[in-house]
N, C-alpha and C positions, 0 to 999 in steps of 0.2 A: 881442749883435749884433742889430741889428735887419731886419726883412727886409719888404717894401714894394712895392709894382707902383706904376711911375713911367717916364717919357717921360726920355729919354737928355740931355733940356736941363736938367733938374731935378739931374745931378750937381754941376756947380760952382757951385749954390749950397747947395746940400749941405755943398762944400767948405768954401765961405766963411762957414759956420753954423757951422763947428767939427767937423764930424763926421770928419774924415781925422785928427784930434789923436791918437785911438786906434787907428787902422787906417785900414786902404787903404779908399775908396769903389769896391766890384766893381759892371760893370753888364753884365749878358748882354744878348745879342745870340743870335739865333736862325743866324745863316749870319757865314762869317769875310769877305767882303766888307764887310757891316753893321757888323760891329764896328773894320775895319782905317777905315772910310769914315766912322765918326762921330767915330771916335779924333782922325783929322786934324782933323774940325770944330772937334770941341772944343779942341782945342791952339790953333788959330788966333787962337780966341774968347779964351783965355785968353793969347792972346798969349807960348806959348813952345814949346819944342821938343819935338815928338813922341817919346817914351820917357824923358822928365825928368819934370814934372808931371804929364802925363797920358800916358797910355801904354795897352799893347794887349796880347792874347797871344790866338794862333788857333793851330792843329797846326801845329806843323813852325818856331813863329814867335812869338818872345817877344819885342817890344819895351817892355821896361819898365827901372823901375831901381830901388835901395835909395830914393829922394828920388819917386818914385811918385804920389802922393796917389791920382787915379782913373785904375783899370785896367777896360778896354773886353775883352772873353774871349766867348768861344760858352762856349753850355751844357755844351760835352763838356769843357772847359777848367775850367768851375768844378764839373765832376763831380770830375776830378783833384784840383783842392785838397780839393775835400772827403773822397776818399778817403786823403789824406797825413793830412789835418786836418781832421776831424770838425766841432769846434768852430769851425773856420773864424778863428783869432784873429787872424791879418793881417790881417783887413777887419773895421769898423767898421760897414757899412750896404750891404748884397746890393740892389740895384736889376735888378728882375727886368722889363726891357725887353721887348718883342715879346710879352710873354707870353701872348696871345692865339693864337698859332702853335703852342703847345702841343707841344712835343718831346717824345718819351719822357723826357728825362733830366729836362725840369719836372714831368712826371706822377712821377718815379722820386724827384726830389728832394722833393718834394711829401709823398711816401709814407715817406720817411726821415726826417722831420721832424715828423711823425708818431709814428712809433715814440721817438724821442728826445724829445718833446714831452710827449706827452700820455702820461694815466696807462692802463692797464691795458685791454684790450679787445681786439679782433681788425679788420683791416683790409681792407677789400672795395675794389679797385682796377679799374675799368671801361677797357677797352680794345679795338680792334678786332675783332681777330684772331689767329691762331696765331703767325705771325711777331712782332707786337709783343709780344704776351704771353712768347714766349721769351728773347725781348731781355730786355724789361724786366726779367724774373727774373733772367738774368746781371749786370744793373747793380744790381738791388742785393742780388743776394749778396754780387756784390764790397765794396759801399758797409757792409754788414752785418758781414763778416768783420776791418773794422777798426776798428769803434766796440768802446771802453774800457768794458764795463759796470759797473765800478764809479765811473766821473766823467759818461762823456757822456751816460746816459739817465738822465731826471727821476724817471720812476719805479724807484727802486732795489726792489722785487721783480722786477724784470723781469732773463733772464739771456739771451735770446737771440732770432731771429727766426723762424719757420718760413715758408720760404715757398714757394706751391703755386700752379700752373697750373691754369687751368680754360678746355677751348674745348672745341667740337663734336663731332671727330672722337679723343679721346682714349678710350679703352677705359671701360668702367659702373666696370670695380676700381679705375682711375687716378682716376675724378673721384669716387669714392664716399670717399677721401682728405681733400676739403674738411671732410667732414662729424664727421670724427672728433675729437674736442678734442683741444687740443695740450697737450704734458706741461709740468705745473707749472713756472710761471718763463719760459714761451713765449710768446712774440705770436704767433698766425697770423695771415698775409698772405697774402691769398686775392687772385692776379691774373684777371681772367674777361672772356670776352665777354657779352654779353647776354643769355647764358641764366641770369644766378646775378639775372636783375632781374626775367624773365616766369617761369621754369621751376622756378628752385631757391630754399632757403627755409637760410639756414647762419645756427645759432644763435651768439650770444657776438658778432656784428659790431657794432662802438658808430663804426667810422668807415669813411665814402666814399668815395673820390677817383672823380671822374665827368670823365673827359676832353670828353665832349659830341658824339662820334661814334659812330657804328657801320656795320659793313660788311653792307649791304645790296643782295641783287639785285634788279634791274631788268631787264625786258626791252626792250631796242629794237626794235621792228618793224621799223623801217627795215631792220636789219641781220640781223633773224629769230635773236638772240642773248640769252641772258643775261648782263647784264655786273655783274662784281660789285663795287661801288663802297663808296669811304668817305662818309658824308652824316652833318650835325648830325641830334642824334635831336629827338622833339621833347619840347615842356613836357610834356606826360602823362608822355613816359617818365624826364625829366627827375627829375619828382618820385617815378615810380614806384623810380627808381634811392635818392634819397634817403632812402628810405621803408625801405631796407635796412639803415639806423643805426637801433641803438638799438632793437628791435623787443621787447627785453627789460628794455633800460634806457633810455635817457638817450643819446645819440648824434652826432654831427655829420657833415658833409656839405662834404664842400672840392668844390665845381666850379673847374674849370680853365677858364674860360671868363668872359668882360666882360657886362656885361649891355647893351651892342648888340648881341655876341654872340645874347643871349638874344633879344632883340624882334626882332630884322631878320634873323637865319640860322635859327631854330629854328621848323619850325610847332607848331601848337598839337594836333595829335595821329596818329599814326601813320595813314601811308596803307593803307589793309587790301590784303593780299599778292595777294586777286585781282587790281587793281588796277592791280598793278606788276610781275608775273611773267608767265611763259611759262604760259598756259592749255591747252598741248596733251594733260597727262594730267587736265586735267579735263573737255575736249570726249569725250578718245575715251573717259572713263568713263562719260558722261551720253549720248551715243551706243549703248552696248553696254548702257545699261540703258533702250533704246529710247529714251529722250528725244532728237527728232530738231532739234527746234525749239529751238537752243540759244542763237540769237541773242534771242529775247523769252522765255526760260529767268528766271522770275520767282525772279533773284539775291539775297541777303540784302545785297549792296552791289555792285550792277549794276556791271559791268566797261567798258572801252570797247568797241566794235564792232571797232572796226581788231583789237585783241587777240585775237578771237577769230574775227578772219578770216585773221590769221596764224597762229592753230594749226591752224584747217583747211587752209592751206595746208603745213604742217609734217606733218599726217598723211597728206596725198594724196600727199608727197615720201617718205614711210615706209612709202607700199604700204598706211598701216591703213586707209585709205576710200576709195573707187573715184571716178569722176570725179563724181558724182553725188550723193555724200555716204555714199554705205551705208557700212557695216563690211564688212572684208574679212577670211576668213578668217585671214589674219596679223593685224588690228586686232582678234579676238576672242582670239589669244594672247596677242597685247603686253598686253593690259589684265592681267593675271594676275601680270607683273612687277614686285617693289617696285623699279625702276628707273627712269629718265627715257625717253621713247620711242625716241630716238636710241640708245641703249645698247642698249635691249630690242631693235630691229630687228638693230642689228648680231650680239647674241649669237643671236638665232632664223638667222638667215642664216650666220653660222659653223656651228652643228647641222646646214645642211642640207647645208653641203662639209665637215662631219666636223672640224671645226677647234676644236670649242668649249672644248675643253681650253686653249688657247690665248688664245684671247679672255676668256674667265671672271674669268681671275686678272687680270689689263689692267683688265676692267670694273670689278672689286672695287675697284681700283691708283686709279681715275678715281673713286671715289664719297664718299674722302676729301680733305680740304681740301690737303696737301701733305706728301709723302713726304718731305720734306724739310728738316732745317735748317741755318739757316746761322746760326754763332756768332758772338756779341759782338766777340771778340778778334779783330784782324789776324791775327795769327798762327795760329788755327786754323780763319781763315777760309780762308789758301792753304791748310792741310792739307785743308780741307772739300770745299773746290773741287777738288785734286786726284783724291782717291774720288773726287767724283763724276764727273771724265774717265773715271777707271779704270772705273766701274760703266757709263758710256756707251760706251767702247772693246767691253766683250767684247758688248755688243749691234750693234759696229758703228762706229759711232759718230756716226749719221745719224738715228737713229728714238728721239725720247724714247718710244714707245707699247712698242717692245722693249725700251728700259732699264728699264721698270716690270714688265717681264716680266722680265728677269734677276735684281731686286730680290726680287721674288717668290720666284723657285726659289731664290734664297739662303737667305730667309729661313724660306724650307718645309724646306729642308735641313738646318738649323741647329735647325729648330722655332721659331724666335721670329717797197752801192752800191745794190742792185737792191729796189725797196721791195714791198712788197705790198698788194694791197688787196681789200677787201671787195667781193664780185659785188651790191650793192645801186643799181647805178645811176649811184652818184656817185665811185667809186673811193677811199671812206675807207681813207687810209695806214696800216697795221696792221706793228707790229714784230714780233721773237721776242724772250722772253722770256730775261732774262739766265739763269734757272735753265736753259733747254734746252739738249741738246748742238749744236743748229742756232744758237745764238748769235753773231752776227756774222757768217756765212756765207750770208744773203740772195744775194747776189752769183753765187753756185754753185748757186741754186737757181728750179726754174720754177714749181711747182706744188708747194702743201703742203697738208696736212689739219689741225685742228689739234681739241683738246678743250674749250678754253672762253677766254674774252676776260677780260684786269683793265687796268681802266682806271683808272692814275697820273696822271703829267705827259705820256704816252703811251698809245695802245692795244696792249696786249700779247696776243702768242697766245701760249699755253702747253698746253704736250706737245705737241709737231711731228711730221711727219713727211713727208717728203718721195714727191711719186707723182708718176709720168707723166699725161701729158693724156689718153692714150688707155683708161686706167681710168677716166676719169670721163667720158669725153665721154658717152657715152648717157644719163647721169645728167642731163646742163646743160638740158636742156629742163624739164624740170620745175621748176626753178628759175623762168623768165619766161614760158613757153608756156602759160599759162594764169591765167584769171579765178579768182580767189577765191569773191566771189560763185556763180561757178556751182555751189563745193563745197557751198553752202546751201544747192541750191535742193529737197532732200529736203526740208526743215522747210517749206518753204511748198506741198508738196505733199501731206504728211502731217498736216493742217493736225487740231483734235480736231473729233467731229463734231457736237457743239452749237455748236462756234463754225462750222463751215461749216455748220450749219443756220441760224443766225442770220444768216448772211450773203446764205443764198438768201432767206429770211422779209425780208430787208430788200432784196433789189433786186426781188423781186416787189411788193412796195409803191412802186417806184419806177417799177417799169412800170407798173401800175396808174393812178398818178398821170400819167405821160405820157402813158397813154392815154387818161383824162379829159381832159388838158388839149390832147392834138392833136382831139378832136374839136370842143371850145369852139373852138380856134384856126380848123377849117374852117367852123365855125357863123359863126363872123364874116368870116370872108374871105367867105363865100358874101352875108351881107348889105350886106358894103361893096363887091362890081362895081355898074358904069353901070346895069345891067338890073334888080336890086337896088333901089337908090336910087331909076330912074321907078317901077317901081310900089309901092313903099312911098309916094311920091312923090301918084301916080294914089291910091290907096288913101285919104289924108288926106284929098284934094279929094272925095270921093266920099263919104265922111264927113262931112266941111262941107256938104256941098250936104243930106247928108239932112237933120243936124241945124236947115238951115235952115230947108229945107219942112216939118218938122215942127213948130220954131217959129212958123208962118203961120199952119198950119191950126188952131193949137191957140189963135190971137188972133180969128181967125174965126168960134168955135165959142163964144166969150166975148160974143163982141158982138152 
């Protein structure tokens, strides 16, 4: 079987080449709209009826027949066959469409083709984040669990897969697992985000698969947020990823990505984190170790301004620096917290109403990526989602920040219509997150608090919690009632004092110089009035007349 990235008009002559003689011509399609909507085309084209010649299959919906030749399927479609049939031997030539939209299941199928392909070595899989990374490991466990190893994989030493997660918040024991060689007869498949390409170093990998994104935060200003987004990475990390094959041998590098992809989405090398993040724990650090001047703060990759007049604003809303710029005794605690400032003020503020037993576990609950997963399978996706009603019931069933607190005490027990929007001015429309118990319930609700923004095909809040207005009114002033700038205006008062001696050394020279030049300026004004002019005037003549009489008598005195 042959397999090929190809434009969806390139199958019926495919057809007409011979290649349906041996099997069906498959062509994915990324979405079943794409696939049911080219299907028609092509039948048209081919001038016969839809699920005779060419035909289609999306969930829930097979239009095909034994007489077939090209079948039109989404990727989750030719996941199935491939899980019935490995080999795929009903089809003749895989036409992998859209393939620039890059699905898990082309990253999954990608990574299984691989293992069946290629000889002996270990497999390094680039992916987002927690959520993909879990997925992807259920697709191809399942995909792994029905491959024949003594027909379908080329390399007959091979007896099995191993395959292992790698992301951020998973415990030092869990990811110290990558590192371990797998037992004779084993592939590992190493799935990760982008720590296994700057951070981690995993011997025996001779192959890559690099989807071409990664989930990176950003801060808005606008929105005084950090929003944590998927973005192409760039060529440096590109290669840096590649760079992971073969480090002992010999290796290759599958990107999932076109090379327009590559020149026109990808820059040429990563934005430095100052840059593009929330700078509030690095103002109130360089503040509390007196550096007050942090806007001309001689940066190793100078930030924007806006960025760092938003974190002064972020700390004057946190009580850590007074209107003035100082440090506030709460701004000289917060600094001591390996926390984000927001956190840190809330848990110093719970300590002082005696609460903090309460708040602690919540902060902890917030400092990981997602407490949460949700499974592959339909089926234990409603089981999933059920728990998680029940674990948001006995909190209530209104406050995701309580359900993280009930999750907690479990596991310490155990030992193991109405839209919303952002207060920036412009009223950016903000959803609830499908993981929260406030899911769909906008409508019942006025005012929420929420823990951090992901921004999809939507902006989502996630961990909700529903408050009255009258807890936060006092708060709302600080939000607009004040200039930014003026939280700077310490650094230009605290200025260092060779440079404010150089500044006085230079406007005394400046007086100097004016005062030189206002007295020349009345020197001349006084020679150019009327009275001025006659007697400079009278003066010349009275000069001429000597010089004349003096020419006479001196001809006189000759003759």
């Amino acid at each position: 079987m042959s397999r090929f990235p190809a434009v969806a008009g390139r199958a019926p002559r495919r057809q007409e080449e011979g290649f349906s003689q041996h099997g069906m011509i498959g062509v994915t399609q990324p979405r079943k709209v794409a696939a049911i909507s080219v299907a028609q085309r092509v039948a048209e084209e081919m001038k016969c009826t839809l699920g005779s010649k060419v035909g289609y299959q999306v969930r829930f919906d097979d239009c095909s027949s034994k007489e077939t030749a090209i079948k039109y399927m989404t990727d989750g479609c030719l996941l199935k066959h491939i899980l019935g049939d490995p080999n795929l031997s009903k089809f003749s030539v895989i036409i992998l469409d859209e393939a620039h939209e890059r699905t898990l299941t082309t990253i999954v199928k990608v990574t299984m083709d691989i293992h069946l392909n290629e000889m002996a070595g270990d497999i390094l899989v680039f992916l987002t984040g927690q959520f993909e990374i879990e997925k992807s490991c259920e697709l191809l466990f399942q995909m792994a669990e029905s491959v024949d190893y003594d027909y379908d994989v080329q390399d007959t030493t091979l007896d099995g897969l191993l395959i292992l997660p790698c992301y951020g918040s998973m415990t030092t024991d869990q990811q110290r697992r990558i590192f371990l060689p797998p037992p004779p007869g084993i592939r590992k498949c190493v799935i990760s985000t982008n720590i296994s390409a700057t951070s981690l170093t995993i011997d025996g990998i001779r192959y890559v698969v690099d989807g071409g994104f990664v989930k990176q935060l950003n801060h808005n200003p606008r929105l005084g947020l950090d929003i944590l987004e998927v973005v192409p990475i760039s060529k440096s990390e590109a290669l840096q990823r590649s760079g992971r094959a073969g480090r002992t041998s010999s290796g290759k590098c599958f990107r999932i990505y076109s090379k327009d992809f590559w020149n026109q989405c990808m820059p040429d090398h990563v934005i430095p984190e100052i840059k593009r993040t929330s700078l509030t724990s690095v103002v109130l650090t360089l503040k509390c170790l007196a550096i007050h001047d942090v806007i001309r703060f001689p940066y190793l990759d100078p930030p924007n301004e806006r960025l760092i007049l938003e974190a002064l604003k972020q700390l004057y809303q946190c009580d850590a620096i007074d209107r003035s710029g100082h440090v506030t005794r709460l701004g000289l605690s917060m600094v001591e917290f390996p926390l984000p400032p927001h956190l840190t003020c809330a848990v110093i503020k719970a300590a002082s109403l005696d609460c903090e037993d309460l708040l602690l576990p919540i902060a902890a609950m917030l400092s990981v990526e997602n407490v949460f997963i949700r499974p592959v399978d339909p089926e234990y996706q409603k089981e999933a989602e059920q728990r998680h009603r029940e674990l948001a019931a006995k909190a209530g069933g209104f406050n995701d920040f309580a359900t993280l607190a009930v999750i907690f005490e479990q596991c310490k027990s155990r030992s193991v219509g109405r839209t919303f929007c952002t207060m920036d001015g412009r009223g950016s429309p903000v959803h609830i997150h499908p993981s929260s118990a406030l899911h769909e319930q906008e409508t019942k609700l006025e005012w929420i608090i929420f823990h951090e923004v992901l921004v999809t095909t939507k902006v989502y809040a996630r961990i909700v919690c529903p408050i009255r207005y009258e807890w936060v009114r006092d708060l709302l002033p600080k939000l607009h009632e004040f200039n930014a700038h003026d939280l700077s205006s310490v650094a230009r008062r605290e200025v260092r004092e060779d440079a404010r001696r150089r500044w006085t050394n230079k406007e005394n020279v400046k007086h100097r110089k004016d005062g030189i030049s206002k007295e020349v300026l009345k020197k001349m004004q006084r020679r150019n009035d009327d009275k001025s002019i006659s007697d400079a005037r009278a003066r010349f003549l009275e000069r001429k007349q000597q010089r004349s009489q003096d020419h006479g008598d001196t001809l006189k005195e000759t003759g």
